[in-house]
C-alpha positions as CSV (number, residue, x, y, z in Angstrom):
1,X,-20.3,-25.5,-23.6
2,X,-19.8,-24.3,-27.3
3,X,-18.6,-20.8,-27.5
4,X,-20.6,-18.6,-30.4
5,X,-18.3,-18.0,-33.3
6,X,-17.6,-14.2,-34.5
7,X,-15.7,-14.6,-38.1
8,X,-13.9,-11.0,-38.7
9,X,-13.5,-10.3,-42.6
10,X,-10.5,-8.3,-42.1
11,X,-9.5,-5.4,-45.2
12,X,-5.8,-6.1,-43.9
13,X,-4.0,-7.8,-41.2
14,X,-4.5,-5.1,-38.0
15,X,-1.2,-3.4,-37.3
16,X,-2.0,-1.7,-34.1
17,X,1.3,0.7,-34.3
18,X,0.8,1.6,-37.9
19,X,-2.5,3.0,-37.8
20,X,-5.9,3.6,-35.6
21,X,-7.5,1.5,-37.5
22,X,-5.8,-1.4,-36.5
23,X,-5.3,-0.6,-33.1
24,X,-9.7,-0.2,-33.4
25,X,-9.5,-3.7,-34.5
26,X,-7.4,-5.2,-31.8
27,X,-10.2,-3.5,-29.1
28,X,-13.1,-5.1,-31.3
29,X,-11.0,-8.5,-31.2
30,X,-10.8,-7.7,-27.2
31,X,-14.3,-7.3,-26.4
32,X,-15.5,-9.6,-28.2
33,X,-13.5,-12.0,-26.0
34,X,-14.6,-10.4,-23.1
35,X,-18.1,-11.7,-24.0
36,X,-16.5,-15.3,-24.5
37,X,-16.6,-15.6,-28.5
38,X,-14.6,-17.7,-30.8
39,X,-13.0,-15.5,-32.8
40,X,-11.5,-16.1,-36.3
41,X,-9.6,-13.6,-38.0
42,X,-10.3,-14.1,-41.9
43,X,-8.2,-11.9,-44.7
44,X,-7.4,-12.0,-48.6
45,X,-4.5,-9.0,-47.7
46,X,-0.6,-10.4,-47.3
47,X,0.0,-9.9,-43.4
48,X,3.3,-7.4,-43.1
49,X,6.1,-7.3,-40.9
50,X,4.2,-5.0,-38.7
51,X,1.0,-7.0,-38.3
52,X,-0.3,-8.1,-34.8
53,X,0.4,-12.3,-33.7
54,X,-3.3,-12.1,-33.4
55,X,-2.8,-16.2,-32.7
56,X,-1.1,-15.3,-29.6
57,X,-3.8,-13.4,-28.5
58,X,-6.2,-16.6,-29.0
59,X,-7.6,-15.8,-32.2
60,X,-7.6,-18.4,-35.2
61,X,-6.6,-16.8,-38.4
62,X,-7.9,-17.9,-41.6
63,X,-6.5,-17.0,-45.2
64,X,-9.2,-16.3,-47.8
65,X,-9.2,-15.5,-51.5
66,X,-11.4,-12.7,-53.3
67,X,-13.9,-14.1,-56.0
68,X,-13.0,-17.4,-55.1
69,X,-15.9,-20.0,-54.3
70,X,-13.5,-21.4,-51.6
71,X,-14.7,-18.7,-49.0
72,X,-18.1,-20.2,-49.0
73,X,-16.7,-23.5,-48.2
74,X,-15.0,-21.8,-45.1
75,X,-18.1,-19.5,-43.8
76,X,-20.6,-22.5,-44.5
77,X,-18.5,-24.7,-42.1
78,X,-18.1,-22.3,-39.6
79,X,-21.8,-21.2,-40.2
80,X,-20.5,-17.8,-37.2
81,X,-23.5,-16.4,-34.8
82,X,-22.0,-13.3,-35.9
83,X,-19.8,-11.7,-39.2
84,X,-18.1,-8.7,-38.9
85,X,-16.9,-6.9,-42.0
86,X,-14.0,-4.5,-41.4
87,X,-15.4,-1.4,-43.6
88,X,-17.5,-0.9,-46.5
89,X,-15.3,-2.9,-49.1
90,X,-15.4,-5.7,-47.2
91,X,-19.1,-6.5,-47.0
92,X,-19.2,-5.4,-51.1
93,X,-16.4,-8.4,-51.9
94,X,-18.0,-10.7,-48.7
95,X,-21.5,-9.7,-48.3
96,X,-23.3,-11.5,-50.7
97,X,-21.6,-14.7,-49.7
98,X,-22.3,-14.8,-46.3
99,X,-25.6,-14.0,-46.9
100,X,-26.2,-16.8,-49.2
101,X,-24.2,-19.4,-47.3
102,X,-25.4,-18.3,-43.7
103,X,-28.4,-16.6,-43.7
104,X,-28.9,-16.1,-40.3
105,X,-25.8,-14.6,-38.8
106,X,-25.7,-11.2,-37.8
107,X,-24.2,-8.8,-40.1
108,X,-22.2,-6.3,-38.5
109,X,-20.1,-3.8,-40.5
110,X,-17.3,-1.3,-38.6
111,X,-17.0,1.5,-40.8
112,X,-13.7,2.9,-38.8
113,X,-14.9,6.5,-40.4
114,X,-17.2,7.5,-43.4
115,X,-15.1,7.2,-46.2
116,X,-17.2,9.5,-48.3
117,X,-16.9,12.5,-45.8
118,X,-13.3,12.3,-45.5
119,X,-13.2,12.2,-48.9
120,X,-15.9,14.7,-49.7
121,X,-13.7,17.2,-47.6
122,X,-10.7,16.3,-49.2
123,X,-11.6,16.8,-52.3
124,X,-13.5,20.6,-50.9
125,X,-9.9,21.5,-49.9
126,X,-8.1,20.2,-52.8
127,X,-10.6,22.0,-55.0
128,X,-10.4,25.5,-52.6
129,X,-14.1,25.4,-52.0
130,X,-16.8,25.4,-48.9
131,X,-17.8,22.0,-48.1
132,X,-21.1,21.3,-47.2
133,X,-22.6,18.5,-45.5
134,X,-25.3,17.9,-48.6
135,X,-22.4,17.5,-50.7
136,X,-22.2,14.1,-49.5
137,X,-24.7,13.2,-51.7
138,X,-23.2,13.7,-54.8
139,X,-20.0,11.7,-53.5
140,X,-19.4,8.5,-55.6
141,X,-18.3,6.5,-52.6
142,X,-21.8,7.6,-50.5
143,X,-23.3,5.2,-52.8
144,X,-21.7,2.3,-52.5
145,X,-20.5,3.3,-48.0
146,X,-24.3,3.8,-47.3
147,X,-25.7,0.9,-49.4
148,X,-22.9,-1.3,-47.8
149,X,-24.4,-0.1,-44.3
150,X,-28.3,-1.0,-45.1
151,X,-27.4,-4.4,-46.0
152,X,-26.2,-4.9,-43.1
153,X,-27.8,-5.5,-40.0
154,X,-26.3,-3.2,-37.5
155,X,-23.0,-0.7,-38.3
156,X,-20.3,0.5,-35.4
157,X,-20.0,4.2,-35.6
158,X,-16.8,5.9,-34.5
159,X,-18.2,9.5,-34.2
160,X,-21.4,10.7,-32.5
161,X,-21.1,13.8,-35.5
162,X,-21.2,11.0,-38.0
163,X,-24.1,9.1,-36.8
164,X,-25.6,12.9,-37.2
165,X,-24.6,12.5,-40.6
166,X,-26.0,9.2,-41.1
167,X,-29.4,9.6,-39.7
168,X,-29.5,13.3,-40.8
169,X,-28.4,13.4,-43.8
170,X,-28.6,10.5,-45.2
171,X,-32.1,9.4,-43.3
172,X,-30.6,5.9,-41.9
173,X,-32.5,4.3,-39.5
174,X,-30.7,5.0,-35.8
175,X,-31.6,1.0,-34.8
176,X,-29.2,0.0,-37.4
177,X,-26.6,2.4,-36.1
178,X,-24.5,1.6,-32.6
179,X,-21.7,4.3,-31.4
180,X,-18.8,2.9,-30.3
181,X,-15.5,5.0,-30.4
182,X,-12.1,3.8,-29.8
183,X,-11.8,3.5,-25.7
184,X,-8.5,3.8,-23.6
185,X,-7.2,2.6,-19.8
186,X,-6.7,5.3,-17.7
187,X,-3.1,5.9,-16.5
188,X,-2.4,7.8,-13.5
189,X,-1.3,10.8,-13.7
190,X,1.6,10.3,-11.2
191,X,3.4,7.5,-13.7
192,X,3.7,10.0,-16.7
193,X,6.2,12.4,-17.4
194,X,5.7,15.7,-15.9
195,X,6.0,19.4,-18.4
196,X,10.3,20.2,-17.5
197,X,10.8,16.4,-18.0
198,X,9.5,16.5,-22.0
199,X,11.1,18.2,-24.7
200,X,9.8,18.9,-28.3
201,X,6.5,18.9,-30.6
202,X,5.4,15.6,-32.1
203,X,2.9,14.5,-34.7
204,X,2.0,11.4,-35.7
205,X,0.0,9.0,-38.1
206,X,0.0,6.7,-41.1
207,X,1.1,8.4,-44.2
208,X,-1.1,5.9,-46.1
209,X,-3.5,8.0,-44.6
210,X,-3.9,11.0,-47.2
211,X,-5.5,13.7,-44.4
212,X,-1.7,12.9,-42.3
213,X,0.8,13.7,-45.3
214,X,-1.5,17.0,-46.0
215,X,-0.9,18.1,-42.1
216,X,2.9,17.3,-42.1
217,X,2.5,19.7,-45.6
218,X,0.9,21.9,-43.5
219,X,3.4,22.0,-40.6
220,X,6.6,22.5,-42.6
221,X,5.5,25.4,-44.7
222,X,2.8,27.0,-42.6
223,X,3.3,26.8,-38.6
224,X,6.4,25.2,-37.7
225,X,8.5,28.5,-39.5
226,X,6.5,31.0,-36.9
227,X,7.2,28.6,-34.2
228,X,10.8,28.4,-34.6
229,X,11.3,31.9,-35.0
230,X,9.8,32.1,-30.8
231,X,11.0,28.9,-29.9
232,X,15.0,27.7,-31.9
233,X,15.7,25.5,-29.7
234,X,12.6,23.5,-30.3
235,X,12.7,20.2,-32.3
236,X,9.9,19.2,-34.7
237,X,9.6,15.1,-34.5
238,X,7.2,13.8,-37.6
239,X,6.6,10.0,-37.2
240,X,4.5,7.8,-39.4
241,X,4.7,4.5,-41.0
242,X,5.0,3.9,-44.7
243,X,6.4,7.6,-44.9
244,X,6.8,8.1,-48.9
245,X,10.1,9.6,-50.3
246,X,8.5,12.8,-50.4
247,X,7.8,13.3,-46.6
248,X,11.6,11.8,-46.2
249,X,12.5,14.7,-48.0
250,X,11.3,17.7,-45.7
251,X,13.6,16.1,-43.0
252,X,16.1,19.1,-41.9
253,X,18.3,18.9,-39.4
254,X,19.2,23.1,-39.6
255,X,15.4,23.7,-39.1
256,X,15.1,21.1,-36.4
257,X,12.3,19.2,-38.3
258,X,13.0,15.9,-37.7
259,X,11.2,13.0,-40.1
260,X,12.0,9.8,-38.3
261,X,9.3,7.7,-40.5
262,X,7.8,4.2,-38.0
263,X,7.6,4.7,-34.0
264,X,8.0,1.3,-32.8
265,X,5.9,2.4,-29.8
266,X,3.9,5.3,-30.5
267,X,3.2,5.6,-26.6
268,X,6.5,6.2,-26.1
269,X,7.2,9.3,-29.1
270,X,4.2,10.6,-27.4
271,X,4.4,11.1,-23.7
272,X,8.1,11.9,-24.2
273,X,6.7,15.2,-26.3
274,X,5.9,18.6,-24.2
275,X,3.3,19.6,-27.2
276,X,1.5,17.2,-29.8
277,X,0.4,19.2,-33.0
278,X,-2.2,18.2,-35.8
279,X,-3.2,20.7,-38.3
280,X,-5.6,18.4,-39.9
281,X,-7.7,20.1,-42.8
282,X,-9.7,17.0,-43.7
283,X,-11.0,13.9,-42.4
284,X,-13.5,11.5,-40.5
285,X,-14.1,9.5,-37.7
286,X,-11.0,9.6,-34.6
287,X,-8.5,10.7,-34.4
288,X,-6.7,8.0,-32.7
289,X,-3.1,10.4,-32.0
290,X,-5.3,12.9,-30.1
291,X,-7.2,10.4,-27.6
292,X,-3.8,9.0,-27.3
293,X,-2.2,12.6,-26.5
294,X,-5.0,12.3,-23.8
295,X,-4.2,9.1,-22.4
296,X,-0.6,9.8,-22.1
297,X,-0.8,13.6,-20.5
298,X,0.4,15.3,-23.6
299,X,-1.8,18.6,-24.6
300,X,-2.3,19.1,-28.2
301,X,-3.3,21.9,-30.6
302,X,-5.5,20.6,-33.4
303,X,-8.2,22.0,-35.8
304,X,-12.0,21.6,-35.9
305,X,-11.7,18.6,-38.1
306,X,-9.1,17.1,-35.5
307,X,-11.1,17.8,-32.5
308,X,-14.6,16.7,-34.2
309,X,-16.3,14.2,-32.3
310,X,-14.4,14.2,-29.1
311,X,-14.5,17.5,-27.2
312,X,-15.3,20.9,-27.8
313,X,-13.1,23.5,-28.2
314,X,-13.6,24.9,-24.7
315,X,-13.0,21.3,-22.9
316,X,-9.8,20.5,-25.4
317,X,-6.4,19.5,-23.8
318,X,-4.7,22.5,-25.2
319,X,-6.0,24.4,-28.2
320,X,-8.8,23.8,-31.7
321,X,-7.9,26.5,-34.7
322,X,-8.1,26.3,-38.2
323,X,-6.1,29.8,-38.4
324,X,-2.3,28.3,-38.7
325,X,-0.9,31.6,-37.9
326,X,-3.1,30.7,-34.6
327,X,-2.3,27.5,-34.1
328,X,1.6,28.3,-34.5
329,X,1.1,31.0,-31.3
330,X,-1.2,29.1,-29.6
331,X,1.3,26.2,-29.7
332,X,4.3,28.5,-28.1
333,X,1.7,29.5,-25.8
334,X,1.3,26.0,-24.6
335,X,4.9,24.8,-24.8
336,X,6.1,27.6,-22.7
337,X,3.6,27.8,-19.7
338,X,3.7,25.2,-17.5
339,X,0.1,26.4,-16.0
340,X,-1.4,26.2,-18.9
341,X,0.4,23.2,-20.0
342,X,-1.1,21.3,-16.7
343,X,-4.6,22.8,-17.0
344,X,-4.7,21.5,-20.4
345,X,-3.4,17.7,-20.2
346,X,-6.1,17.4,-16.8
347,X,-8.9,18.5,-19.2
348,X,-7.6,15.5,-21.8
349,X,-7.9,13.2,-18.5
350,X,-11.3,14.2,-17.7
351,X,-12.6,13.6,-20.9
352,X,-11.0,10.0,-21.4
353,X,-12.6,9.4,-18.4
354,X,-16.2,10.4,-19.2
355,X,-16.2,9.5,-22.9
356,X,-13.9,7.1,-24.1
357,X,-13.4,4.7,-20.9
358,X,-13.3,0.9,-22.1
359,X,-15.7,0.6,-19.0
360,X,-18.7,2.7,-20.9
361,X,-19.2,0.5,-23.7
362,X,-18.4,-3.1,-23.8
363,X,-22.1,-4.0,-21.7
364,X,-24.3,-1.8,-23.9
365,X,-22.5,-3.5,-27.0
366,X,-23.5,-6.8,-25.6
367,X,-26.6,-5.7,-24.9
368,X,-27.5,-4.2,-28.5
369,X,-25.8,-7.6,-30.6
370,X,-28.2,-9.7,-27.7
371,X,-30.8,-7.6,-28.1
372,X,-30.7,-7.4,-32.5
373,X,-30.0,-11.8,-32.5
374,X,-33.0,-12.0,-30.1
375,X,-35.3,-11.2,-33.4
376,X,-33.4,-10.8,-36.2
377,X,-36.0,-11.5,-38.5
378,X,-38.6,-8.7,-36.8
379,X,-35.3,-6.4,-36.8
380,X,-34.8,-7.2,-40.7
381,X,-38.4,-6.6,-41.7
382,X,-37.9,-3.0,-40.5
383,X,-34.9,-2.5,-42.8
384,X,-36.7,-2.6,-46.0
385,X,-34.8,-0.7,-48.3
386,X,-31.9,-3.0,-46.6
387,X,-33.9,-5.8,-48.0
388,X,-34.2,-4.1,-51.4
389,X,-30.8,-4.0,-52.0
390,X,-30.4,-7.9,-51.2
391,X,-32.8,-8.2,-54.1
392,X,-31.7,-6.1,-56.6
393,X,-28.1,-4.6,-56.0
394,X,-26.0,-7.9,-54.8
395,X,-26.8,-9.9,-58.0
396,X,-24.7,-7.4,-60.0
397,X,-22.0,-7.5,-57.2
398,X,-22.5,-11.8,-57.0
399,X,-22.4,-12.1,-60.9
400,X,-19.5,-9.8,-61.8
401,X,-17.5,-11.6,-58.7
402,X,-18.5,-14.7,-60.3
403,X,-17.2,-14.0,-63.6
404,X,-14.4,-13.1,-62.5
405,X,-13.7,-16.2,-60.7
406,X,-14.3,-18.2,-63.9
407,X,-12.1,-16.2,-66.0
408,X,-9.1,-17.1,-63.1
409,X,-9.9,-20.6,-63.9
C-alpha cells in the first residue's frame, strides 16, 4: 500500500542541539511517521556540522534551489498529500509554487513563534517603551507573517497566548489555526539527579537567537553580581551555539561566569545544574530550555515573557519576575532550600504531564489534517481573504522570483 507523501520545505537543516526550533522539527518529522507518511526533507540552506542524519531516521532529503524553476520539477513529481512550510519565509519563496504545480495538497505552515511579536517586543525594549499588543499592527513583518498564514490552509501554533493573538488581534479564523506545542517523554523522577548531587546556575539557547544574547546581557551586569555577593562559591555556566565574540568576552573565571559556547548535549548541562536562570525581556512562542528544565527536574526562575504560554506564575517550577533585583534573590532562595527546591521541580513534572505530553496531541493532529483533506475545497471556500491573496498578492511574489531566476541565467 502506497504511503501518503508529506514534503517538508525546511528554512535550514534541523539541528536539534542548537536550537528549539530544530528540535520542534525533529517531533513534527516524528509524528508524522507515527501516522505512516513518506517524509522528504527539502532545503535551499547548506546543512552544518551540527545538522540532524535526518536519512537515518528514514527521511529522504532533497536539495532545492530558491527562484529556480527546478523545484517545480521536484514538487510536481512528488505531487505530496501534504506540504509543510517551516515558517513564514518559506511559504513566501515556496508557496506560490506549490500551489501552481500541486493544487491540491494541503498547505500547512509551522510558524515555531510569531516573528512579528517577538520582534514587536524587541524593538519596545530596545526603544524603552510599553509594548502593546495593537502594536502588532504597525509591525512590518505582521504583514507579510499573517498573509503567509491565510494562504495557507491550516498553521501549527506553538502558544495557546499566540493563537489569542491571532484570532484576537488580528481576527484569523480559529479553523485555520491548530495548537500544537513542543511535547516531552516523561522521565522518572527516581533516574535524575537529586538537589546535593547538582552544583551551579545554567542558562541556555542559541545566540543566533537575539531575545538569548539580551538575557546573558542581562545576567552579567544585572543579577548574577547580587547573586554572587550571597552565593561565591556559585558558578555561572552560559551555553549556546554560534556564541559571537562578544558573549566570548564576558567569560570570567574571578567572577565564576563561565561562557562555554555549544553543549554537545543540552540534557546533560541541564540536569547536572541545581538552578536554571532565564531573564528573558523579549520573545515568542516556547521556550524550549524551560520545558526542558521541566523534563529534567531542574527548577528555573524566569520572567513573564519566559513563562508565557506554559504555566502561570503560581504553578512555575521555581519563580516568574521581571524585577532582576527579584529574580537574583529569588534565585538564592531556590538554590539554597532544598524544600523549596523539590516543591518546585514536582510542580515542572506535573505540568509536562498535563500540557506538554507527546501522548496529548499526535491523535487530535491526525484528526484535524484527516478532517481539513476530507473537504479541502469546502474548507478553502471559507478562507476568502486566503483566496484573495492567491489572486492578487502571489503574482508580485511569482514575477519578482521569476525575474530573478532569469537574470541568474
Amino acid at each position: 500500500m502506497k504511503k501518503n507523501t508529506l514534503l517538508i520545505i525546511g528554512l535550514v537543516w534541523p539541528e536539534p542541539e542548537s536550537s528549539a526550533a530544530g528540535a520542534r522539527m525533529l517531533q513534527l518529522i516524528e509524528l508524522f511517521q507515527k501516522q505512516g507518511y513518506y517524509i522528504v526533507f527539502a532545503s535551499a540552506a547548506q546543512e552544518s556540522d551540527f545538522s540532524s542524519d535526518l536519512e537515518q531516521l528514514g527521511v529522504t532529503c532533497q536539495r532545492i534551489e530558491l527562484n529556480s524553476g527546478s523545484f517545480d520539477l521536484v514538487v510536481k513529481e512528488l505531487n505530496p498529500e501534504i506540504v509543510l512550510f517551516d515558517r513564514y519565509i518559506t511559504e513566501e519563496q515556496f508557496g506560490w509554487r506549490v500551489y501552481e504545480n500541486c493544487p491540491n495538497s494541503l498547505r500547512i505552515l509551522d510558524t515555531e513563534d510569531l516573528h512579528c511579536l517577538r520582534l514587536a517586543r524587541q524593538n519596545a525594549v530596545k526603544g524603552n517603551i510599553d509594548f502593546q499588543l495593537s502594536d502588532l499592527l504597525l509591525e512590518p513583518t505582521a504583514k507579510r507573517e499573517i498573509a503567509s498564514i491565510l494562504r495557507c490552509d491550516l498553521s501549527l501554533i506553538i502558544s495557546e497566548f499566540e493563537i489569542t493573538v491571532l484570532t484576537a488581534i488580528f481576527k484569523i479564523e480559529a479553523s485555520l489555526l491548530h495548537y500544537l506545542p513542543l511535547f516531552y517523554d516523561r522521565i522518572e523522577e527516581n533516574e535524575l539527579p537529586g538537589f546535593e548531587e547538582r552544583e551551579g546556575f545554567v542558562f541556555i539557547g542559541n545566540f543566533l537567537h537575539e531575545p538569548n544574547w539580551d538575557a546573558v546581557k542581562q545576567l552579567k551586569t544585572k543579577i548574577w553580581p547580587i547573586i554572587k555577593k550571597y552565593l561565591p562559591e556559585a558558578s555561572m555556566h552560559i551555553y549556546g551555539a554560534y556564541p559571537p565574540q562578544k558573549a566570548l568576552e564576558q567569560h570570567s573565571l574571578k567572577e565564576k561566569f563561565l561562557v562555554h559556547g555549544r553543549a554537545q548535549k543540552s540534557e546533560e548541562v541541564i540536569r547536572n545544574a541545581k538552578v536554571l536562570l532565564a531573564p528573558l525581556r523579549f520573545g515568542a512562542g516556547l521556550k524550549g530550555k524551560l520545558l526542558e528544565a521541566m523534563q529534567f527536574g531542574t527548577p528555573s526562575v524566569t520572567t513573564t515573557i519566559g513563562s508565557e504560554g506554559i504555566r502561570e506564575a503560581a504553578d512555575w517550577n521555581g519563580f516568574v519576575t521581571d524585577d532582576f533585583e527579584e529574580f537574583a534573590m529569588k534565585s538564592v532562595l531556590l538554590y539554597q532550600d532544598e524544600i523549596l527546591w523539590n516543591q518546585s521541580r514536582k510542580k515542572g513534572f506535573t505540568t509536562l504531564k498535563n500540557r506538554f505530553d507527546a501522548h496529548l496531541f499526535s491523535d487530535v493532529l491526525n484528526y484535524k489534517i484527516s478532517f481539513v483533506l476530507s473537504d479541502l475545497e469546502a474548507h478553502r471556500k471559507q478562507n476568502f481573504i486566503g483566496t484573495l491573496l492567491w489572486h492578487h498578492s502571489v503574482l508580485s511574489t511569482k514575477y519578482m522570483s521569476r525575474w530573478i531566476e532569469e537574470k541568474n541565467k
